[in-house]
N, C-alpha and C positions, 0 to 999 in steps of 0.2 A: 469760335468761328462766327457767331451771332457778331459778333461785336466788330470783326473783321469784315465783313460784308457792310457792315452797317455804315464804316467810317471811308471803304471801296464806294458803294453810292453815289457819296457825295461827289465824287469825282465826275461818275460815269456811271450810265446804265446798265447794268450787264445785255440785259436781251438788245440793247443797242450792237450790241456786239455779234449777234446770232450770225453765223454763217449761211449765206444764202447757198444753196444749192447743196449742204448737206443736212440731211431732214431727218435729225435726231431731235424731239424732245426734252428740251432745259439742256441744250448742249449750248457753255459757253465759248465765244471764240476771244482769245487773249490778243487783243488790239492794244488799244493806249490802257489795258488794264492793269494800272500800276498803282499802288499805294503809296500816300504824298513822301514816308519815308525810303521809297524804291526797292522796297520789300515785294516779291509777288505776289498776287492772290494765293498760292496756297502755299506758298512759307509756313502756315502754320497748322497746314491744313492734316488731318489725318486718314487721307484720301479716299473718305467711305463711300464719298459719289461716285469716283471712278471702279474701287473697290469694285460696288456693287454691275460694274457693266465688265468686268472680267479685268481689270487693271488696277495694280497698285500704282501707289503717289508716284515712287519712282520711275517705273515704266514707262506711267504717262508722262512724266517731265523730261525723258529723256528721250520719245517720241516727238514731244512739242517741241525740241529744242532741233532738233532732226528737220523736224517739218521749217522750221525758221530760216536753217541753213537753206536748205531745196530751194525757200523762195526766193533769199535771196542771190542764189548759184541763180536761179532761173532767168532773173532779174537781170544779172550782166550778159548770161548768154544768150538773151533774144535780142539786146544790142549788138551783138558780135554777128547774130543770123539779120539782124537788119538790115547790118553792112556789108555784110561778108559770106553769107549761105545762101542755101538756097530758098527762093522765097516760092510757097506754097501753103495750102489750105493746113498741113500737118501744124504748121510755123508761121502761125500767119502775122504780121506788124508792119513790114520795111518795104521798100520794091529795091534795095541793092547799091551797091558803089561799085560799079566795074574796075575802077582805077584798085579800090582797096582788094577787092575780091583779089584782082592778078597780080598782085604785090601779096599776098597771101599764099595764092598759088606756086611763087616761087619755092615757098618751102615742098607744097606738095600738090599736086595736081589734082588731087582731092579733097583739098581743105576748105570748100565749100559746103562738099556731102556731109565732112565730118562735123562743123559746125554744128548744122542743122539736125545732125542724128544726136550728137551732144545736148543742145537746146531740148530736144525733143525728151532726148530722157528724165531732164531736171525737170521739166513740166510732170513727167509721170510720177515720180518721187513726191512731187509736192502735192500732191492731188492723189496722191495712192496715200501719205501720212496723215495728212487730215483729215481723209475720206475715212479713213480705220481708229482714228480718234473719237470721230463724231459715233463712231458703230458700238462703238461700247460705252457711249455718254459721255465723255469725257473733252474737257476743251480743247479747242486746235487754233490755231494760231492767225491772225489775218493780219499784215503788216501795211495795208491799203492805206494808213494814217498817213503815213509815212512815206508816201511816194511824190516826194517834192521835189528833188533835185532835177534839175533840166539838161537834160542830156545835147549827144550830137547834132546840131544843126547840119547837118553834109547834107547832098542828097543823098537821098537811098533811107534817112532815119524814118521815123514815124513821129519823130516830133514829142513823143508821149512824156511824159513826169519820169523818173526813176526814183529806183529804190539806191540803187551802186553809184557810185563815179566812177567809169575806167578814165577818164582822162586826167588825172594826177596819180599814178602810179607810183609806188618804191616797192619793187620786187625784191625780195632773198629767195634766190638764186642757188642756194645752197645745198639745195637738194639734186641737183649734180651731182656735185662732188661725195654726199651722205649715201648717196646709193652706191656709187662705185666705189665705196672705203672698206676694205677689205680687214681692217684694222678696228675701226668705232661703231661704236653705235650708241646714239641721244638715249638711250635709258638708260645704260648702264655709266656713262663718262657726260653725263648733263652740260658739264663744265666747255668741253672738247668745240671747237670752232672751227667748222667745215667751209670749205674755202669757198667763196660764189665763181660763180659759170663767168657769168657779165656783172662784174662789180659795179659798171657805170648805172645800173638799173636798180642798185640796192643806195644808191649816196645821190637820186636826185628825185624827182619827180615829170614821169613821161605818160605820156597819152598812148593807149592802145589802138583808138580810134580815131579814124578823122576828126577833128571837131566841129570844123565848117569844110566848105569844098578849099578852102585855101589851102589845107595843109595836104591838098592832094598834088602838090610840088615841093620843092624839087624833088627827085624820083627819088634821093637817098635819106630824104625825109618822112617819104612816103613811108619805104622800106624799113625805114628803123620802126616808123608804125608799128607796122606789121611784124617785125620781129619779136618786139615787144610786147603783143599781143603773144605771137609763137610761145613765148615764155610767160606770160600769165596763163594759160591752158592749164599748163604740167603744174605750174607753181600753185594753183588750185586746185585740182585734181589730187595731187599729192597730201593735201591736205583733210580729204575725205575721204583718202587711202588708209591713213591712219584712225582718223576719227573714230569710224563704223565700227574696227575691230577691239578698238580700246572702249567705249562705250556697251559694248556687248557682252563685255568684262563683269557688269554693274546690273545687268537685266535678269529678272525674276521669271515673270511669264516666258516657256516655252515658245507661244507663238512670236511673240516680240521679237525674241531672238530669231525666229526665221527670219520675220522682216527683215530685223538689224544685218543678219548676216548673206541677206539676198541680195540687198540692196548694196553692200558695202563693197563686194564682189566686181558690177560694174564700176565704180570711182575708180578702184583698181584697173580696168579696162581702158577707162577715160585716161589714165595719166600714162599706162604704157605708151599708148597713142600718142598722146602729145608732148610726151620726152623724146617717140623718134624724129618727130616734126620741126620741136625745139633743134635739134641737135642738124638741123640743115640749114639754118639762118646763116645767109651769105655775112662773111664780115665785110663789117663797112662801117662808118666814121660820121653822123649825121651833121652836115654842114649847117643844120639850124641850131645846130645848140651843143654841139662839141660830144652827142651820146656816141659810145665807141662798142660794137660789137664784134671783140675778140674771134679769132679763129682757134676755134676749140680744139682741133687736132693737131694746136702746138704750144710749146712753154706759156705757163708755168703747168699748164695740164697735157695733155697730149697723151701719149703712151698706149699699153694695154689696157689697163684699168678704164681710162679715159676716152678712147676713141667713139666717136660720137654716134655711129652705129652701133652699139652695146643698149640694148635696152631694158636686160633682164640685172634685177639687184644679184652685184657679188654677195659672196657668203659673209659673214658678220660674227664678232660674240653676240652671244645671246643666252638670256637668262643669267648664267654664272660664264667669267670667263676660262673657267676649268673645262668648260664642255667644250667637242667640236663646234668649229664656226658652222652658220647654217644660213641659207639666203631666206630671209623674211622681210615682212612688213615693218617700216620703225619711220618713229618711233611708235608703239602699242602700250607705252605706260600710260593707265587712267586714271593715275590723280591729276585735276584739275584741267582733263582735256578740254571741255567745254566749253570753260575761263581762257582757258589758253590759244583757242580756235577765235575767239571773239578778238581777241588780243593781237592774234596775227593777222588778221583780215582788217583789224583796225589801222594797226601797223601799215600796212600794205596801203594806205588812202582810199579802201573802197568805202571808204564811209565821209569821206570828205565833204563838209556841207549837212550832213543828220544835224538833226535837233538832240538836246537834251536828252527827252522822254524818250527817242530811239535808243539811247546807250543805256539808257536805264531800264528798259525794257529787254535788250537783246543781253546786258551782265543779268539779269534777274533768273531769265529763262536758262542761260547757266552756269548760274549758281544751283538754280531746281534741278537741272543734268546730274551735275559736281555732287550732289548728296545723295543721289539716286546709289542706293547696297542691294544688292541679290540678297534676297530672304531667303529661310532657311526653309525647307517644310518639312 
């Protein structure tokens, strides 16, 4: 460990690193702290510092990795309230885009509230993980290195650096079709290729947000904006649906597990919401660039299963498919979720534009998740 610190230094300070405004003593915060072969600080560590504040290595790498996501969830939905919610002291950044907000609204007349109440949760997550990392000495995570990329010019933005890119988007979509299949489910048939909602949004790259006020015309450009957005919501949210309870799998500490399973609960709440939101996007045909949003209540989908007001998951095999079918969360298999969360939101172009030391830093933090074992006592 002497020796792995020692050759860390060289890079970076640690207490450069101290998180301001959580006032733990020798508490590191994991910034650009990466080792030149992209190994973490505690790859090798046998976590007697955290240990000693009530947390084994695991725990905490799978908190830190927790904390990572939050901020960066947090990150594209206070562009989405800049543009698009409501602007107030809770959520404070943007002063709004009227044009985008009511092209928004079309899906639901409250999809400003929910915005904002959205946004406002990932701030508490990310600030409720750190804050409970620093409480038991143990590092928590500040990704502030990294806030380079330059967002929305529209009005209504705040102009600020990001951490996300919503404006090159590739959604899968597919988690449509994965929740109403009555037949599959990704842990047990891996292989099995669930059909997308809006293919046009899995085979290009589209903008969530306005970019500049230009694209606040023609109105079926706006709209597919907005739709598009409607469907990044769920398609992320779905992703912390599963995350929470596959990671909770891997957790040692008793409290941990409250956290993991307190918190994981809301994602779940987030994605119901924005599956029935999703599932109102007017079709339409973007005359800027040929994106085609299918009318989901007909061929090749349509039906019972599919009908776009359904927003609870059909029943599913699960475990062995000897057992009755049963409606749960999936996939909840936790090998290599962590690896695999990076991988999709990579996928996805929310990282379009990171530097190096980001991707080496966010596969680091989990791969630390990925090894995280429940101890026996």
């Amino acid at each position: 460990m002497k020796n792995l610190l020692k050759n860390f230094s060289k890079l970076v300070n640690r207490r450069s690193f101290l998180k301001k405004g959580f006032a733990a003593a020798g508490t590191t915060t994991v910034g650009a702290g990466l080792l030149a072969n992209g190994l973490s600080v505690f790859a090798k560590d046998d976590g007697g510092e955290e240990k000693r504040g009530g947390l084994n290595k695991g725990d905490a790498a799978i908190l830190r990795f927790l904390a990572a996501a939050e901020i960066l969830e947090t990150d594209f939905w206070v562009q989405y309230n800049e543009l698009g919610g409501i602007q107030d002291d809770e959520v404070p950044g943007g002063s709004g885009s009227a044009a985008y907000t009511a092209a928004l609204k079309v899906l639901d007349g409250d999809m400003d509230q929910y915005i904002h109440d959205n946004t406002e949760d990932e701030f508490t997550h990310q600030n409720f993980l750190n804050a409970y990392l620093a409480s038991k000495g143990a590092a928590t995570v500040n990704l502030e290195p990294f806030r380079t990329l330059p967002g929305s010019t529209a009005t209504g933005s705040s102009l600020k650096l990001r951490l996300t890119n919503l404006m090159q988007l590739t959604l899968d979509t597919s988690w449509w079709t994965r929740y109403r299949s009555r037949a599959n489910n990704p842990d047990l048939d891996p292989s099995f290729v669930f059909p997308q909602a809006v293919p046009g949004l899995n085979s290009g790259k589209f903008t969530a947000i306005p970019r500049t006020d230009a694209d606040l015309a023609p109105a079926d450009h706006l709209q597919a904006i907005a739709n598009t957005a409607a469907f990044h919501f769920p398609t992320i949210e779905q992703g912390g649906n599963s995350l929470y309870p596959s990671v909770a799998q891997r957790v040692t500490n008793p409290e941990v597990l409250r956290i993991v399973l307190s918190i994981g609960p809301t994602e779940t709440m987030h994605f119901q919401t924005w599956q029935d939101k999703a599932g109102n996007a007017p079709p339409l045909t973007d005359s800027t660039n040929g994106l085609v949003f299918p009318n989901l209540n007909a061929s090749p989908l349509g039906g019972e299963d599919f009908q776009t007001n359904l927003i609870m998951p059909e029943p599913c095999p699960f475990i062995d498919p000897k057992l009755p079918v049963c409606s749960i969360i999936r996939p909840t298999e936790t090998k290599g979720i962590a690896t695999g969360v990076v991988n999709f939101l990579t996928s996805m172009g929310l990282f379009i534009g990171q530097s190096q030391a980001f991707f080496q830093l966010l596969g680091s933090l989990a791969a630390d998740a990925d090894n995280a074992k429940r101890e026996q006592e």
